[in-house]
Every structure is written in structure tokens, then in C-alpha cells.
C-alpha positions as CSV (number, residue, x, y, z in Angstrom):
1,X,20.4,-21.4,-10.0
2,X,18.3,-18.5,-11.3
3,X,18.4,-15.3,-10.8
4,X,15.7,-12.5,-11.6
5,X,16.8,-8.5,-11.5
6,X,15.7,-6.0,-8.9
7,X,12.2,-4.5,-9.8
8,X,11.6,-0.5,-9.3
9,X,7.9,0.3,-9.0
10,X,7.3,3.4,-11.8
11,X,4.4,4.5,-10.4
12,X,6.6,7.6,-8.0
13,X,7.5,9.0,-10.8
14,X,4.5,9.9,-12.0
15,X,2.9,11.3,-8.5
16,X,6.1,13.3,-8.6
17,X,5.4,14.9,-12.1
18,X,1.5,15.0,-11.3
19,X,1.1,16.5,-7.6
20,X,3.7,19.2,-7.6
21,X,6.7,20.0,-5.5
22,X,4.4,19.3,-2.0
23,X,4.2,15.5,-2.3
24,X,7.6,14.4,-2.9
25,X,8.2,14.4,0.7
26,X,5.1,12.1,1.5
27,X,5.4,9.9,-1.8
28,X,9.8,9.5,-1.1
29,X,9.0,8.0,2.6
30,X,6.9,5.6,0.9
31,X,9.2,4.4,-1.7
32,X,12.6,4.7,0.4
33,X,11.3,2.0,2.8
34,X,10.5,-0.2,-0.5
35,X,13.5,0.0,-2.7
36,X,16.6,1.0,0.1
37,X,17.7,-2.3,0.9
38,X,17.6,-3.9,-2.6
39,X,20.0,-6.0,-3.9
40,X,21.2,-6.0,-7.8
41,X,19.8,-9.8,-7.7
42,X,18.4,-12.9,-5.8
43,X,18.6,-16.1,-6.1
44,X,15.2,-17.9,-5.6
45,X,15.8,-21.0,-4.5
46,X,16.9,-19.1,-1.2
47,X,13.6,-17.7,-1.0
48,X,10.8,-19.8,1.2
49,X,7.9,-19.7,-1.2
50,X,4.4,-19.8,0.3
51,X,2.6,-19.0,-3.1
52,X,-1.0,-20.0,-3.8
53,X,-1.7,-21.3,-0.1
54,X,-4.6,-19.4,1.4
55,X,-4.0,-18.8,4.6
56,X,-5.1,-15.1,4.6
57,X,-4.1,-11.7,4.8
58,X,-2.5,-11.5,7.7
59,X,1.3,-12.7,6.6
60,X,1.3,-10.3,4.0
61,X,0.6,-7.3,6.1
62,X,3.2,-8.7,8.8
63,X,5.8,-8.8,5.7
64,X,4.9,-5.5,4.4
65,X,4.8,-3.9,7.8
66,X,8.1,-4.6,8.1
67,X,11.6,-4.3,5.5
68,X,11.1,-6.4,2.1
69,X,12.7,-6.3,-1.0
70,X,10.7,-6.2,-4.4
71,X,11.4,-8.1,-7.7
72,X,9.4,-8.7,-11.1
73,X,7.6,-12.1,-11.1
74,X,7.3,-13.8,-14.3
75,X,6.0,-16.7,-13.4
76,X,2.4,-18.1,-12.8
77,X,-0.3,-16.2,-10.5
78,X,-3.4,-16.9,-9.4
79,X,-5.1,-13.6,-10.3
80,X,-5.0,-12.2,-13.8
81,X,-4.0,-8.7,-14.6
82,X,-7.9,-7.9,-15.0
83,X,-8.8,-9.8,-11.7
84,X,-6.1,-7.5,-9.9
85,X,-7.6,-4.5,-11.7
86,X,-10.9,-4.8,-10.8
87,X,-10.2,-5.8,-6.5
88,X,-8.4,-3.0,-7.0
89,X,-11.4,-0.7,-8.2
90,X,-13.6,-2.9,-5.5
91,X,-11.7,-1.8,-2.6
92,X,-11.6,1.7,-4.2
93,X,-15.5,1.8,-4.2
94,X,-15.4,0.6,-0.2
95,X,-13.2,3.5,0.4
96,X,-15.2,6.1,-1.3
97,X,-18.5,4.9,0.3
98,X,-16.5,5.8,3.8
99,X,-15.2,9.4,2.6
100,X,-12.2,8.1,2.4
101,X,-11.2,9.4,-1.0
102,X,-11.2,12.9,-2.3
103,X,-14.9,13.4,-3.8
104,X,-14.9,12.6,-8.0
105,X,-11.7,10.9,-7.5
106,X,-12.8,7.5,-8.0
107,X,-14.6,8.5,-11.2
108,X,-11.7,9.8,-12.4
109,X,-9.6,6.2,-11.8
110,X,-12.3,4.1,-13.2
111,X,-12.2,6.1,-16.4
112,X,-8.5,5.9,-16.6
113,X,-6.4,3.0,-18.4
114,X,-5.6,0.1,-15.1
115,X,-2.3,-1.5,-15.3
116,X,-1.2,-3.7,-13.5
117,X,1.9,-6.2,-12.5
118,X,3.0,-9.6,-10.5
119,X,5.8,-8.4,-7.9
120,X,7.0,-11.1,-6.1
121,X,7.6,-9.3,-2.1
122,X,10.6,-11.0,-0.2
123,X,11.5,-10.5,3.6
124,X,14.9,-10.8,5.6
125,X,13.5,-14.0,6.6
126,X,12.9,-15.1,3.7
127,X,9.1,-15.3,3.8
128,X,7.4,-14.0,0.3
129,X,4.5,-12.8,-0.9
130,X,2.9,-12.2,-4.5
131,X,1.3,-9.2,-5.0
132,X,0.1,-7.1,-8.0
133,X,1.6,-3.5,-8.4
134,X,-1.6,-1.9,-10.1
135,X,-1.8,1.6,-10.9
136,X,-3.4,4.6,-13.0
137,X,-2.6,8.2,-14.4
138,X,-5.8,10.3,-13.9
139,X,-5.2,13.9,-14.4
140,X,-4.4,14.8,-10.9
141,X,-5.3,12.0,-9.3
142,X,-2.4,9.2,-8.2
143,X,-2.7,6.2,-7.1
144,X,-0.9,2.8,-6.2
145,X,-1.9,-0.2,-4.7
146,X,-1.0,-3.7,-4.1
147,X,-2.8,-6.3,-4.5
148,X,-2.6,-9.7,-2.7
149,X,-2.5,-12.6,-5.3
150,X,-3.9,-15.3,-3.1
151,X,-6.5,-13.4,-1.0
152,X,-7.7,-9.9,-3.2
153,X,-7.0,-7.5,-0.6
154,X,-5.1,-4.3,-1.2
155,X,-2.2,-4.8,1.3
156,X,-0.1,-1.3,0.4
157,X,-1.5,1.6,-1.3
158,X,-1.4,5.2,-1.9
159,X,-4.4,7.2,-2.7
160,X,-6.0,10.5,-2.8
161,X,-7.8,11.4,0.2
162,X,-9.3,14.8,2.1
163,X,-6.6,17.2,3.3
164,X,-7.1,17.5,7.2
165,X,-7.3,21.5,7.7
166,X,-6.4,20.7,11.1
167,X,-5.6,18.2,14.0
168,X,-8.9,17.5,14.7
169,X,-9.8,16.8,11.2
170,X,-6.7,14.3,10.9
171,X,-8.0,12.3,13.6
172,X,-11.2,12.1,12.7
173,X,-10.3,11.2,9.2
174,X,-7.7,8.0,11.1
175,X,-11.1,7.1,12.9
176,X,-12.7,6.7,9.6
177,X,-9.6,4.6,8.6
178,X,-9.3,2.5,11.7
179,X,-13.1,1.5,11.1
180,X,-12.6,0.5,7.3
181,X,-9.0,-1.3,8.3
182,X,-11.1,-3.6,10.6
183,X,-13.7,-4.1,8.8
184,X,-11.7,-4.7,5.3
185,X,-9.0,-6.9,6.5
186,X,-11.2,-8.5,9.8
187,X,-9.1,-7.6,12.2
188,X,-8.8,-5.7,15.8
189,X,-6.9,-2.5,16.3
190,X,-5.8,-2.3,19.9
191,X,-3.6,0.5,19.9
192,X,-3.4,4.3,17.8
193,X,-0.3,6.2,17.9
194,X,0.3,9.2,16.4
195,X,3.5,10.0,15.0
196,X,2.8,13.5,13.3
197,X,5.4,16.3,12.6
198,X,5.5,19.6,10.8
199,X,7.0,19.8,7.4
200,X,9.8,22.2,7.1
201,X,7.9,23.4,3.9
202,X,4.9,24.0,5.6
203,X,2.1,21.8,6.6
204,X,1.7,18.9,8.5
205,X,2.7,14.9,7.8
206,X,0.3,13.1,9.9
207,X,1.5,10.0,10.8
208,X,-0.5,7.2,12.5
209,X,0.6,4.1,13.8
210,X,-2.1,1.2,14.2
211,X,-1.1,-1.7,16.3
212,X,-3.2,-4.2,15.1
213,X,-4.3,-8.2,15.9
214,X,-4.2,-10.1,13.0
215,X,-6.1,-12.7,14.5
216,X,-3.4,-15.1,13.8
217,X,-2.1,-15.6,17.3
218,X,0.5,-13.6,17.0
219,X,2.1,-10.4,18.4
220,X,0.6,-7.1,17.6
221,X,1.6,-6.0,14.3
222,X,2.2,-2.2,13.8
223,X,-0.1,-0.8,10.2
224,X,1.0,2.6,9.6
225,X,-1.0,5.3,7.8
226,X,0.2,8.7,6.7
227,X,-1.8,11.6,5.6
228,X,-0.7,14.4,3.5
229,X,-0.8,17.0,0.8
230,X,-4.0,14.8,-0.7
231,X,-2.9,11.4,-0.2
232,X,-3.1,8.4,2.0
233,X,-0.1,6.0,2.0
234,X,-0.6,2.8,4.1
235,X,1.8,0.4,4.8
């Protein structure tokens, strides 16, 4: 029966060191709901492995949306490391073209060293996903994003996007990201809810909720998108 050891994504730490004492907040929500419920080990053969099987996007957002534990995989993939890296940069380039990244950003990732690795995503249910954890370190510039092995799509991310100087400006900027969601992932947003709240720091966390038809016959699936401080986390 093997066993593989819990896996810790690295990339917080370095937001944390790179955009100052504003973004832990935003950048800790994020990770919490990634890394709070995981165990010191699994045992695989407990897990219902779907790898390799197209079937689409849609169960991966459905598994992210909700709680899922995150180990190392070590084992074959159907993307390379490079292939990862450069859907990555691709959906990066879609984003940019929207003004969904802050301006020069992107130049600054694509001249940056890509990493990327296979996490293997595992739900309550035991439903799984493979996914690449790539990242860079750009001078002031995170950013984080997974990568679905069987399909290319960025399923999680965190990235640097325009500050809203106001509420207006926040949902204007969600507009922006409702349109690129459907588009990107082919899907139908039937619902927004906002979820913001002030930051005892100062500022705002602005916090959308996207309730989402995957097109897969199923219920409504909640996508949620925060802005702050810079960034964009979507999960």
C-alpha cells in the first residue's frame, strides 16, 4: 500500500516576502482553504483516479471549488513541465489582452525563470485531479497558477491585477472577469454575488462569488474571485 507525503505549495512564501505586509491577508485566505485539512499522508489506492480521461474542465473546477487536499505526484503526466509552462504564459497573454493584469506585468513573467510541478488534487469524495503548480519570481510581480494536466486550462491562480480605486471600479473590473471566465472555460455564469468587506488595515477585499453552469448537467457551481492589494486569486 503506498503512501506519498503531504505537499506544501512554496510559492506563499514568496508573495509574502515580495508584496509587503498588505497581501498576507489576501494571499493566507487563499492558502488556508488549500493546506487546512491536510493529512501527514494518503494512501492511494483509496483515491478514485480519473487521470488522463478527457472529459473537460468542468470536474476540476467542481473539485477545486470546493475542500481538497494537495500532494506531490511523481508519477506519469500528460503534460511536460514545458507544456504546463507555456499554457500557463497562454492564458496569461488572454488575460492581458482583457486588462486583466497590471500593465508590463506579463513582460515581466515571461522574462522570469517558469517552474513548474505535477500536484496530484484529492477531494473528500475521493475524486482527483492532476494539475501543475507553475510559478515565477519577477521582481514585484507574483504569481501562481494551476494548470489542468488533461485539458491546459488554468483552473486556480493568483495574479497581479489593477487595484480598484473604488466600488465601481471593482465591479467593472469582475465584469471584465465574468466575460473572460465564459469565454476561457465555455461556460455560463448565471448568478454574481458580491461578498466584499473592509480590511481592518485599511482597504477593501473584494470578494465575488460566480455561480456558474458548467455545462455538464449539473448544479450550479460557485467560482469565486477575490481582488485585492494588486492581485486576483480565483478559485
Amino acid at each position: 500500500m503506498r503512501t506519498i507525503k503531504r505537499y506544501i505549495l512554496p510559492l506563499f512564501t514568496l508573495v509574502l516576502i515580495t508584496v509587503g505586509a498588505a497581501m498576507p491577508l489576501a494571499v493566507s485566505q487563499m492558502q488556508d482553504s488549500r493546506i487546512s485539512s491536510l493529512r501527514e499522508e494518503f494512501l492511494l489506492n483509496t483515491v478514485n483516479l480519473t487521470l488522463q480521461q478527457d472529459v473537460g474542465v468542468s470536474p476540476v473546477l467542481r473539485l477545486i471549488a470546493g475542500e481538497c487536499n494537495s500532494i506531490l505526484w511523481e508519477e506519469e503526466t500528460k503534460l511536460t513541465e514545458q507544456d504546463a509552462i507555456e499554457a500557463a504564459k497562454a492564458v496569461l497573454t488572454e488575460m492581458e489582452a482583457m486588462d486583466l493584469l497590471s500593465v508590463g506585468d506579463l513582460a515581466l513573467i515571461r522574462d522570469a525563470e517558469g517552474r513548474a510541478e505535477p500536484i496530484l488534487l484529492i477531494g473528500g469524495d475521493g475524486s482527483s485531479a492532476l494539475v501543475w503548480n507553475c510559478y515565477s519570481y519577477s521582481e514585484n510581480v507574483p504569481y501562481q497558477m494551476w494548470i489542468d494536466d488533461t485539458t491546459g486550462k488554468a483552473v486556480q491562480f493568483l495574479v497581479s491585477s489593477p487595484t480598484p480605486r473604488d466600488t465601481d471600479a471593482a465591479h467593472a473590473l469582475a465584469a471584465n472577469w465574468n466575460i473572460f471566465f465564459q469565454g476561457y472555460y465555455g461556460i455560463e455564469i448565471v448568478s454574481v454575488k458580491e461578498e466584499s468587506q473592509g480590511i481592518d488595515s485599511g482597504g477593501i477585499l473584494y470578494q465575488f462569488v460566480f455561480g456558474a453552469d458548467l455545462q455538464d448537467g449539473l448544479d450550479v457551481c460557485e467560482l469565486e474571485l477575490k481582488l485585492f492589494g494588486g492581485l486576483a486569486i480565483f478559485k
